[in-house]
C-alpha positions in Angstrom: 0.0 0.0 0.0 1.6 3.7 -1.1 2.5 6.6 1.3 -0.7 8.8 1.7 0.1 11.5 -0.5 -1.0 14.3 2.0 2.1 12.8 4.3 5.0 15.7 3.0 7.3 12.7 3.1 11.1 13.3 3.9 13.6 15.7 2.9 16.9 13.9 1.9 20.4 15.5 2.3 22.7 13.2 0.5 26.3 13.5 1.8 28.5 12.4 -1.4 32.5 11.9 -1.4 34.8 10.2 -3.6 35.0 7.0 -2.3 38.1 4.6 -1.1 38.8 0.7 -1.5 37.4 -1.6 0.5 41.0 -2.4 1.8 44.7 -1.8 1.4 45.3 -4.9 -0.9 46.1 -5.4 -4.2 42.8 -6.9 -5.7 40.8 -4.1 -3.8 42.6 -1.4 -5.2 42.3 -3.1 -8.4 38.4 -3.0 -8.3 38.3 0.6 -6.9 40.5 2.0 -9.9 38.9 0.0 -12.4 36.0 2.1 -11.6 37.3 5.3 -10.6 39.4 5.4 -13.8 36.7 4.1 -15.9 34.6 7.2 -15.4 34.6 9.3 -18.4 34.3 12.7 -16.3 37.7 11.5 -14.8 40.0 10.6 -17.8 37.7 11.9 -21.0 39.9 10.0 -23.5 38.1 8.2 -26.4 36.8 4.8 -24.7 38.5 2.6 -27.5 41.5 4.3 -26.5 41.5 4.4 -22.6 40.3 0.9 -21.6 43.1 -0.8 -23.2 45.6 1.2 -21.7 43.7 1.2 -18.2 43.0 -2.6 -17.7 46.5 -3.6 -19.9 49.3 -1.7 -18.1 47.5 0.9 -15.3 45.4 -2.0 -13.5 48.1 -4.5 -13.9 50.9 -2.1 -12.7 49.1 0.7 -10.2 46.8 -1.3 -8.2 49.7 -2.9 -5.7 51.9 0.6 -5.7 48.3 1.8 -4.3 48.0 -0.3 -1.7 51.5 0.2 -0.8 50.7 4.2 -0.2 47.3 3.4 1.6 48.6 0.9 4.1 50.5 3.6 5.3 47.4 5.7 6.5 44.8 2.9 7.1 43.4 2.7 10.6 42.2 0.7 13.0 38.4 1.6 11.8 39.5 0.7 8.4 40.0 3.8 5.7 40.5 7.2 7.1 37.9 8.9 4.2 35.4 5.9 5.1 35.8 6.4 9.0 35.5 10.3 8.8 32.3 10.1 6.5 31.0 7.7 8.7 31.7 10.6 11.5 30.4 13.7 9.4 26.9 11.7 8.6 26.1 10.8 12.7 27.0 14.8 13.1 25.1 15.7 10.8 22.1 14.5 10.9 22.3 15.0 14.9 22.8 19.0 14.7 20.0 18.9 11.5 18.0 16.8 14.6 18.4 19.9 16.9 18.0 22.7 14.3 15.4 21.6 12.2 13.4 18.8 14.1 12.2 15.6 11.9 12.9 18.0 8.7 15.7 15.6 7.1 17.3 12.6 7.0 21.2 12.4 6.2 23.0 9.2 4.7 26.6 9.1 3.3 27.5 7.9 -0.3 30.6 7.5 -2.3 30.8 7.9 -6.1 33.1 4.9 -6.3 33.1 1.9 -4.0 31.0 1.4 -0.6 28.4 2.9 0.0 27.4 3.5 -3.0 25.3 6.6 -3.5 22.8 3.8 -5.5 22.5 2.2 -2.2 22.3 5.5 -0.4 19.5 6.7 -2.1 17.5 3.7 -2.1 17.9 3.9 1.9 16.3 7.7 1.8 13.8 6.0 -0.8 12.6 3.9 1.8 12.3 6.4 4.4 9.5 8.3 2.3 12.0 10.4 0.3 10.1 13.9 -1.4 12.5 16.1 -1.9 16.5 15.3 -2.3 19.4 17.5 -1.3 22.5 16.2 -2.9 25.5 17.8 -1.0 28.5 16.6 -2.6 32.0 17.5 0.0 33.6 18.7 -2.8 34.1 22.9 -1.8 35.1 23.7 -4.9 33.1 22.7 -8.0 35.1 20.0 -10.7 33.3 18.2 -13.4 35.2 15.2 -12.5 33.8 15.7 -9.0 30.5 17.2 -8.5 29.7 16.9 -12.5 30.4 13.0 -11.8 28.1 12.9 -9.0 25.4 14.7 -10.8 26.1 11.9 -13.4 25.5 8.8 -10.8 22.5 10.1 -9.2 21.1 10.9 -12.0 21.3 7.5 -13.5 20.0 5.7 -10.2 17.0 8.2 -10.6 16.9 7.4 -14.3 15.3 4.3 -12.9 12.6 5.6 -10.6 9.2 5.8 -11.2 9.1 8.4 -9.2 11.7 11.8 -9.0 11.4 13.7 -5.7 12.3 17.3 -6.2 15.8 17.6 -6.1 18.3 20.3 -5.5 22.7 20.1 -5.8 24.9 22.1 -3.8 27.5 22.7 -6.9 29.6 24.3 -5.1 30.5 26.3 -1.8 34.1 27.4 -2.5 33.3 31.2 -0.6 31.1 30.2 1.4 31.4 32.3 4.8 31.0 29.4 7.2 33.5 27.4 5.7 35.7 30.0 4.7 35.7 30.8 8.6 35.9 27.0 9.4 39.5 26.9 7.5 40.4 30.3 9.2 40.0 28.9 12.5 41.0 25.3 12.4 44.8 27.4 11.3 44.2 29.6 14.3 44.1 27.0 16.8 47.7 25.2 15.2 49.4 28.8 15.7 47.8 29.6 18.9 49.2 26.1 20.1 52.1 25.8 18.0 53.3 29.2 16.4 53.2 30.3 12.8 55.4 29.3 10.2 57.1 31.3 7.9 55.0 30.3 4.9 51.3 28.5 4.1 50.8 26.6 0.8 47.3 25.7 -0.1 47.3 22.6 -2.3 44.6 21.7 -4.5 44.1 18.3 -6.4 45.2 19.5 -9.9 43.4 19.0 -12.9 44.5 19.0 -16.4 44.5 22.8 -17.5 42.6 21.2 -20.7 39.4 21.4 -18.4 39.8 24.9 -17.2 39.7 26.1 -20.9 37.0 24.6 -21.6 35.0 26.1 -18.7 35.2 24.2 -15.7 36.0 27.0 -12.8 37.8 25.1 -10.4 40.7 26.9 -10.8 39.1 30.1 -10.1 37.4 29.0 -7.4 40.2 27.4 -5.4 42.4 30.2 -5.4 39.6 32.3 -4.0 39.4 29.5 -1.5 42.9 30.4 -0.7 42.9 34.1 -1.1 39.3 34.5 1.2 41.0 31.8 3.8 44.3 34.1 3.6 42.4 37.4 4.3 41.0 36.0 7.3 43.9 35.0 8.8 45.8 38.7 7.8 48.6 36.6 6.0 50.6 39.3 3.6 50.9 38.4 -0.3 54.3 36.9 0.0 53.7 34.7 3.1 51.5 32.1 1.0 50.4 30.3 -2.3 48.5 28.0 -4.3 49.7 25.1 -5.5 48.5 21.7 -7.1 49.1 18.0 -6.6 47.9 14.7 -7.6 48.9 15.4 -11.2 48.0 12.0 -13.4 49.2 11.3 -17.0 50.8 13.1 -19.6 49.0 16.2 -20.3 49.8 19.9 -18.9 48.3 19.9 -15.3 47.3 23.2 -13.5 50.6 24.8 -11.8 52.3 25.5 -9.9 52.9 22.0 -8.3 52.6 21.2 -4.7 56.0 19.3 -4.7 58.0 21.9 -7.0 56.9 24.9 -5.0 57.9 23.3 -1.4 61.0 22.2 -3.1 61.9 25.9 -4.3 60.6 27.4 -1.0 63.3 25.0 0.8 66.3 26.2 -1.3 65.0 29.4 -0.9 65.6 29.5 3.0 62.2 29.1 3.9 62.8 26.7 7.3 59.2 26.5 8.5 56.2 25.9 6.2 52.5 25.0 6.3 50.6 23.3 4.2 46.5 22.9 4.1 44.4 21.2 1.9 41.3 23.4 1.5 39.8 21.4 -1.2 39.1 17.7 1.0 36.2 17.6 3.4 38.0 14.7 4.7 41.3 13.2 5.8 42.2 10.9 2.8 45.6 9.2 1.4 45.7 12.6 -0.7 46.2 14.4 2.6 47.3 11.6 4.7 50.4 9.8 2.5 50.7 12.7 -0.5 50.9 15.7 1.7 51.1 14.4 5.4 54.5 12.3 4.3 55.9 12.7 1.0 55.3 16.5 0.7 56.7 16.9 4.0 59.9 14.4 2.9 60.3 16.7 -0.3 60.6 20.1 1.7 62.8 18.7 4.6 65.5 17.1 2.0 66.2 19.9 0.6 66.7 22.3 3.4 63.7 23.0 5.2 63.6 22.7 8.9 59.5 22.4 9.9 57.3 21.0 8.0 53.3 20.6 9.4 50.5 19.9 7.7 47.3 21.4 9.0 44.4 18.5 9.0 41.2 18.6 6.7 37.8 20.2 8.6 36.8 16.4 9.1 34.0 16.1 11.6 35.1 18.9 13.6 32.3 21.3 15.4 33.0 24.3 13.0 32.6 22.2 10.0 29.4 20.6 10.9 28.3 23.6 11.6 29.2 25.0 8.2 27.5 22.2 6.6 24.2 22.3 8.8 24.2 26.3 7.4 24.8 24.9 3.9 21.8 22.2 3.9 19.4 25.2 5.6 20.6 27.5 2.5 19.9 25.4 -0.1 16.7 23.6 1.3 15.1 26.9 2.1 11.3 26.8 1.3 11.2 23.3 1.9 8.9 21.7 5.2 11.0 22.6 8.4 13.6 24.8 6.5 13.1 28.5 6.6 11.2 30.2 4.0 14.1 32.7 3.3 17.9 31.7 3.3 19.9 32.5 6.8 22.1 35.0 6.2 25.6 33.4 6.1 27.7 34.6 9.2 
């Protein structure tokens, strides 16, 4: 028997992240990267040409380096990303509890892997799902990212008979309560620890390709950086922006996250930061990438202090800023304000 349709039915917010392996071996990298680099948002080369190449050398070659790097950073409660998400949805949905009583549900789903935002959906579905919030933890919008989360959900919808209303955070790259989120979560390292000489913010990189033909996620992380630097009163010459993850063979964004810490180092810069504005969550891109090898790469060549600052994670400031962010975008929806809060 259906739902009575005078019953407004929930509101779903729909917490979306990459994803990770199911664990640091061999075959489950394997599995994860087949799918991660079978997505055409991610590696947009001719299929004909790509899939070859992927499943005869990459997934033959990459999968056991990968697990290499991620038994480095997994945990007790299994993979850092995984354990965090796990973290962000319980706060969540408890501070959407207090502030909007009984007006959402939260669930966590990942774009490749477990859980899958198929599964995640189908869990709000059976809750009574009306209206859908997809809030992807991506700050700063990507088509490999949030375009490729769009993609998924809409396919699992694809196969519905029936669409609740649905709304997409694309982005939230200036958004004040994050932006003073990042600002703080610094403070508290200096006030504990003292400032360093320099702050890098590193970015995933992208191929520059994508920026010229219109994706603004270059734009939008270095306002990231510059908003995040205004807060803290850092002067021009005391920070940058800087990319890393680069993949393949084609021009990636610059500079690079590694090339500029190696060139601050010979420089005489003995104490440097480095903050990863771009990940909602603790991952082996923050954890192994920046975390250790960065941190390798600017000591060996003449630095003296090297700390990376951690991602926002499940901290109180960030699930603050996200509770804000649901209430903004799900304004005019049953127990959301009629009007959007204005951002403080």
């Amino acid at each position: 028997m259906g739902r009575d349709h005078k019953d407004p039915g929930i509101t779903g917010v729909l917490l979306a992240n990459l994803g990770t392996p199911e664990a640091p071996t061999p075959a489950a990298l394997r599995r994860y990267l087949a799918q991660f680099l079978s997505d055409p948002r991610v590696v947009d080369l001719p299929r004909w040409l790509w899939q070859p190449v992927l499943h005869g050398v990459i997934l033959r070659l990459r999968p056991r380096r990968a697990a290499r790097a991620y038994r480095k950073v997994w945990t007790e409660a299994g993979s850092p990303l995984l354990a965090i998400g796990r973290r962000q949805e319980a706060g969540l949905r408890a501070l959407l509890a207090r502030r909007a009583p009984g007006a959402a549900a939260v669930v966590l789903g990942m774009r490749y892997g477990e859980p899958a935002l198929g599964t995640a959906l189908e869990a709000l579905r059976r809750q009574g799902l009306e209206r859908l919030l997809v809030l992807p933890l991506y700050p700063q919008y990507s088509g490999a990212t949030t375009g490729s989360t769009f993609d998924a959900v809409s396919r699992v919808l694809a196969g519905w008979r029936r669409v609740p209303e649905l709304r997409l955070v694309a982005d939230y790259h200036d958004f004040p309560p994050y932006i003073e989120a990042l600002a703080r979560s610094v403070r508290e390292v200096w006030n504990r620890e003292g400032e360093a000489g320099r702050m890098l913010f590193s970015f995933h990189g992208v191929p520059q390709r994508w920026i010229r033909e219109g994706d603004p996620y270059e734009e939008q992380c270095r306002t990231t950086a510059r908003l995040v630097a205004q807060r803290l009163g850092l002067e021009e010459e005391r920070w940058a922006v800087a990319f890393q993850s680069r993949f393949g063979r084609e021009a990636w964004l610059e500079p690079a996250t590694d090339a500029t810490l190696r060139a601050w180092a010979q420089e005489g810069v003995r104490r440097a930061d480095v903050i990863c504005p771009g990940f909602a969550a603790d991952c082996l891109e923050t954890l192994e990438e920046i975390a250790l090898q960065a941190r390798e790469v600017f000591l060996a060549h003449g630095g003296e202090a090297f700390r990376y600052i951690p991602a926002l994670n499940d901290s109180p400031d960030h699930l603050a800023a996200l509770a804000a962010l649901v209430e903004r975008h799900a304004c005019g929806w049953p127990g959301f304000p009629a009007q959007p809060p204005a951002p403080s």
